[in-house]
Backbone as CSV, one residue per row, in Angstrom:
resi,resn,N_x,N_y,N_z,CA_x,CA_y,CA_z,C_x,C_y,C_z
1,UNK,100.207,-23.956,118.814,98.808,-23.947,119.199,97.972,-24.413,118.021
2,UNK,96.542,-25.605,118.058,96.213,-25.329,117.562,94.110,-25.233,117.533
3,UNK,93.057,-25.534,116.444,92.061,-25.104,116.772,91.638,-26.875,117.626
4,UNK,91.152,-26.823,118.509,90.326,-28.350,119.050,89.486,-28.863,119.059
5,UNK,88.273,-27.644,118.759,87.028,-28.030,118.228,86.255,-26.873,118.033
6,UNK,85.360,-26.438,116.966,84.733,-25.141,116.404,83.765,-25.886,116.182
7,UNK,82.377,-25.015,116.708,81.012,-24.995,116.217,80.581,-23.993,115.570
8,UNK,80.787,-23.994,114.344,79.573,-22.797,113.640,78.480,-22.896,113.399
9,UNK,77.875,-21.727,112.948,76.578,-20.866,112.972,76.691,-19.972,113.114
10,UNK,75.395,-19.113,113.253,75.141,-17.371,112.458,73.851,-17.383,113.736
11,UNK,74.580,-16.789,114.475,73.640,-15.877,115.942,73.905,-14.971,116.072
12,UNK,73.417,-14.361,114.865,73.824,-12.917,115.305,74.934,-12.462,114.269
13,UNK,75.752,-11.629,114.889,77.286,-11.426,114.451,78.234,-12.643,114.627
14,UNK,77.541,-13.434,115.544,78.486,-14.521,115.921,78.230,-15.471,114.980
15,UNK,79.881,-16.564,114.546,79.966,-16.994,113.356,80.320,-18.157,113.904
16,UNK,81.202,-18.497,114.867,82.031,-20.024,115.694,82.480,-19.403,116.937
17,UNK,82.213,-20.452,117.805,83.026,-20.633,119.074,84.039,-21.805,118.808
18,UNK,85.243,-21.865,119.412,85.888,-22.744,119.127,87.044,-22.393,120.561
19,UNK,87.591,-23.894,120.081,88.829,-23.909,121.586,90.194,-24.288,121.378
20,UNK,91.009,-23.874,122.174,92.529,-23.978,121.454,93.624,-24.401,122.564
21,UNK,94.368,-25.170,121.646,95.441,-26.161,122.333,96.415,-25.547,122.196
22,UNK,97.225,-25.093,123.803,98.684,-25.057,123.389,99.438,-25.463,123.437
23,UNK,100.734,-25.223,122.821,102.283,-26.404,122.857,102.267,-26.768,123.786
24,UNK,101.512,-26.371,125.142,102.194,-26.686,126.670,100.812,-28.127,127.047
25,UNK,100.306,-28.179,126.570,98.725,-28.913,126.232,97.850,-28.427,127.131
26,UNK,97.777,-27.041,127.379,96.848,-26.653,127.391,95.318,-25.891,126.984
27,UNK,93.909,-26.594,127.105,93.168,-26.071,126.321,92.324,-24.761,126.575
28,UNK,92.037,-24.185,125.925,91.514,-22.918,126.401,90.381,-22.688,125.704
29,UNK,88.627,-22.939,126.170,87.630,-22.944,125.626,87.120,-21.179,125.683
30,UNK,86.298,-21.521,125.206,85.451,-19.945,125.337,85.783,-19.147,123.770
31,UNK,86.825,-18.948,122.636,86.689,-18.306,122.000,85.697,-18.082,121.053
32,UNK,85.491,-17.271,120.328,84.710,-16.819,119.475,84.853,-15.701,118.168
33,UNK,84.539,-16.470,117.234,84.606,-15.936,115.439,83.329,-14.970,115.840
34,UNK,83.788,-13.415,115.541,82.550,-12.513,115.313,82.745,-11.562,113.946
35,UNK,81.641,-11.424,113.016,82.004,-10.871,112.442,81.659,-8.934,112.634
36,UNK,82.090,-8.625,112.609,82.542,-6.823,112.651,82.418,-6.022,111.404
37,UNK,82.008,-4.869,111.575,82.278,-3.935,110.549,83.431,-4.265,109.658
38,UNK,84.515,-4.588,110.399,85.702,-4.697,108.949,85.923,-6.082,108.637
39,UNK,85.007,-7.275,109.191,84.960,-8.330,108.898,85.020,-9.295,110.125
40,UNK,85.877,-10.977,110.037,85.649,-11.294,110.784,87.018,-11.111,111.834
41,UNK,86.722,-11.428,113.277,87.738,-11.209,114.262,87.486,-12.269,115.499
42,UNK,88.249,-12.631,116.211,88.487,-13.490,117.260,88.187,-12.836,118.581
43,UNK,87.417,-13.178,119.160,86.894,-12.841,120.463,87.327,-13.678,121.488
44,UNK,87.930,-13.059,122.566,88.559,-13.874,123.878,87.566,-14.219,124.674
45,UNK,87.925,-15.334,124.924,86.728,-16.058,126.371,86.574,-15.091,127.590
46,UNK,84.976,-15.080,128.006,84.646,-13.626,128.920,83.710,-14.781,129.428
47,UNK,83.576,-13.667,130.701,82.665,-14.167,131.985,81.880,-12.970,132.252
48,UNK,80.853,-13.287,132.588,79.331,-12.188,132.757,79.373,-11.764,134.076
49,UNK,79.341,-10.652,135.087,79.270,-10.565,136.309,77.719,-9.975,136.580
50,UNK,77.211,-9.841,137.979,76.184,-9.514,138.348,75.436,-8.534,137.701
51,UNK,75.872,-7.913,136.883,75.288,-6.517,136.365,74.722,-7.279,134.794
52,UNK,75.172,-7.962,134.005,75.043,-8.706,133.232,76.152,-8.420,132.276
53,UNK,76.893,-7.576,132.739,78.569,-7.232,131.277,79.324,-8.009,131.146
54,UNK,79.746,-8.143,130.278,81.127,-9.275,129.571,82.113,-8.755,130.610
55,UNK,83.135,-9.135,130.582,84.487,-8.645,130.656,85.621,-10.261,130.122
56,UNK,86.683,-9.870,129.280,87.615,-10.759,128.761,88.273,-11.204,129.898
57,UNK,88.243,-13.079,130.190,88.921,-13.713,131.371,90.245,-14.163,130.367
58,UNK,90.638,-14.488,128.775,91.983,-14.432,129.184,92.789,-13.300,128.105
59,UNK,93.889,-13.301,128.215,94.249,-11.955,127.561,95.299,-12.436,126.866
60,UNK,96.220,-11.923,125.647,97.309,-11.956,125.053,97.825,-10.838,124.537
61,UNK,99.147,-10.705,124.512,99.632,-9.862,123.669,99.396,-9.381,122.177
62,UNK,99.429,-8.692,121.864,99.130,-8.173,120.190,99.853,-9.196,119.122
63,UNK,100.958,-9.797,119.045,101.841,-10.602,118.234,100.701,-11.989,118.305
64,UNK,100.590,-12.598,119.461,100.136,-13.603,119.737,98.231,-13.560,119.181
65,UNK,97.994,-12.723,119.431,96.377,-12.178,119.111,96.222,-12.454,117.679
66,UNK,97.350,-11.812,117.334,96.843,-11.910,115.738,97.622,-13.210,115.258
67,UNK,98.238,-14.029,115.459,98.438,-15.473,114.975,97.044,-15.912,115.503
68,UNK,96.632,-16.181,116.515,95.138,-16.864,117.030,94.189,-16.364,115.908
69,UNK,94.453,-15.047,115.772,92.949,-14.802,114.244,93.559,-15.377,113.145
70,UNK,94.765,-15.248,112.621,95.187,-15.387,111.623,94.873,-17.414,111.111
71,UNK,95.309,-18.129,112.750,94.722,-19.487,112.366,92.963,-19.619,112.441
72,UNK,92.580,-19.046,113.559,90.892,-19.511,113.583,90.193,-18.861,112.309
73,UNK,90.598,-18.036,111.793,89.869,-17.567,110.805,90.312,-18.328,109.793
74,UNK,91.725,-18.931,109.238,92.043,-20.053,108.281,90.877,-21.120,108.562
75,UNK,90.983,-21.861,109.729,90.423,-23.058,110.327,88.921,-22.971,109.967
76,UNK,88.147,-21.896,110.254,86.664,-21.473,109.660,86.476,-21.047,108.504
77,UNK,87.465,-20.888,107.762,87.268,-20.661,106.370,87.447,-21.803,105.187
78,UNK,87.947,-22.748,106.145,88.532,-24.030,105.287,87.315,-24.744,105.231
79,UNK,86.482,-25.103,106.138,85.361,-25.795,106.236,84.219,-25.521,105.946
80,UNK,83.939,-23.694,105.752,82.438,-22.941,106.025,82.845,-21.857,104.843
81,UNK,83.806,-21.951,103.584,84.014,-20.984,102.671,82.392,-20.716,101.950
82,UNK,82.067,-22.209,101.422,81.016,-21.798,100.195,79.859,-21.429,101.054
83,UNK,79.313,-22.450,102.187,78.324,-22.516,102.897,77.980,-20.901,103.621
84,UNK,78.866,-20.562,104.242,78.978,-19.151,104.983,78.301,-18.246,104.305
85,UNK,79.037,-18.021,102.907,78.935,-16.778,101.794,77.128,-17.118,101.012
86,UNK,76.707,-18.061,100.652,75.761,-18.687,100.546,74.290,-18.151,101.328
87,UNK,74.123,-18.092,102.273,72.815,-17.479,102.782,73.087,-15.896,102.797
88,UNK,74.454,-15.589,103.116,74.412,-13.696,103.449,74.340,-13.384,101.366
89,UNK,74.599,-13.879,100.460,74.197,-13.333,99.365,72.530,-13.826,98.941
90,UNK,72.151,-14.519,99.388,71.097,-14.603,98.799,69.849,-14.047,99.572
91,UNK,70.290,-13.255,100.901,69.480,-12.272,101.442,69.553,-11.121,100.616
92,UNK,70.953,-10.767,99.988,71.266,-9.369,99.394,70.508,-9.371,97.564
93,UNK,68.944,-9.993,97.548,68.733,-9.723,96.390,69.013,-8.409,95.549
94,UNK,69.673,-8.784,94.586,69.451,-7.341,93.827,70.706,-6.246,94.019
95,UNK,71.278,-7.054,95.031,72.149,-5.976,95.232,73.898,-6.475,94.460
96,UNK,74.637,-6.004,94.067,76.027,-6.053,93.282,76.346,-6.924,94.281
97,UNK,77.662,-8.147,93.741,78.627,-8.384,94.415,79.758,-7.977,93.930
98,UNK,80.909,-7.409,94.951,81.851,-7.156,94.264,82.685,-6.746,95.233
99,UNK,83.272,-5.262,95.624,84.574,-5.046,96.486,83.126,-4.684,97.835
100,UNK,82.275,-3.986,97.500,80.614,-3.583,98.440,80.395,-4.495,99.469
101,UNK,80.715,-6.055,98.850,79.799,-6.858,99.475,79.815,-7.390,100.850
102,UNK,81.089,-6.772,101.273,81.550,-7.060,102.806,80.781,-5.873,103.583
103,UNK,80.531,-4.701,103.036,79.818,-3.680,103.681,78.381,-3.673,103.751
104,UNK,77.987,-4.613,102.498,76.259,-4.822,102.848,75.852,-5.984,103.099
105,UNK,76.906,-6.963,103.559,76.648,-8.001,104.372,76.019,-7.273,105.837
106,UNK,77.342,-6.397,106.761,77.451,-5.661,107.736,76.208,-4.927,108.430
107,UNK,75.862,-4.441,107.427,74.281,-3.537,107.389,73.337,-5.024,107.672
108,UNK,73.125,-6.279,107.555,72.216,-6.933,108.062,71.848,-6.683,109.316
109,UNK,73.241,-6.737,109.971,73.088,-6.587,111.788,72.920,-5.149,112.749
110,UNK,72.263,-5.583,113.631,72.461,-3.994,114.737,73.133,-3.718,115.298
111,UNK,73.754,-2.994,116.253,74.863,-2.814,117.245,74.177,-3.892,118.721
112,UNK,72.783,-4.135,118.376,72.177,-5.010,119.659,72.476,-6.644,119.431
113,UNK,72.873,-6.579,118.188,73.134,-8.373,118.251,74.267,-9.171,118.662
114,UNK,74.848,-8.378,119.343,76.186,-8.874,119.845,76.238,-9.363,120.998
115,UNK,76.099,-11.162,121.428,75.734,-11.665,122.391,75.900,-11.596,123.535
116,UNK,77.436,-10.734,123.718,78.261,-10.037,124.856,78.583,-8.787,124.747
């Protein structure tokens, strides 16, 4: 499998959507780079029903889940390392960088900015 095309940006918690090819050539759009309390993580493509809630349309096993983060998060880090880190420190005037700085990145956001 691999990434087919990623758009980043910062909406929120949300960092990239991106879409993925598998050995079988099939593509599968909808994912999404969010970053989380313990950093960043891969979000499965979801569909909104009448009420307005997410729910995840495709699913994988745990083995497979974490190769998909383990590449999309390589794939967004290769391209968006300096740029990314770049605006979230220079909001944090004044404040240390160091082992902290993943936790007062975190504190920017609410539990309401999460687009789904």
């Amino acid at each position: 499998m691999k990434i087919e095309r990623m758009n980043k940006g910062n909406w929120g918690k949300l960092r990239a959507f991106f879409d993925l090819k598998t050995s079988d050539g099939f593509v599968i759009k909808g994912f999404k780079i969010v970053e989380g309390i313990n950093g960043l993580f891969v979000g499965m493509p979801s569909v909104q029903n009448k009420e307005g809630e997410y729910y995840d349309s495709v699913f994988a096993d745990k083995d497979l889940r974490d190769e998909l983060e383990k590449l999309a998060i390589r794939e967004y880090g290769q391209e968006s390392m300096d740029s990314s880190e770049s605006p979230i420190s220079s909001n944090n005037e004044g404040q240390e960088t160091g082992d902290n700085s993943e936790n007062v990145k975190n504190k920017e956001f609410d539990e309401d900015d999460i687009p789904f």
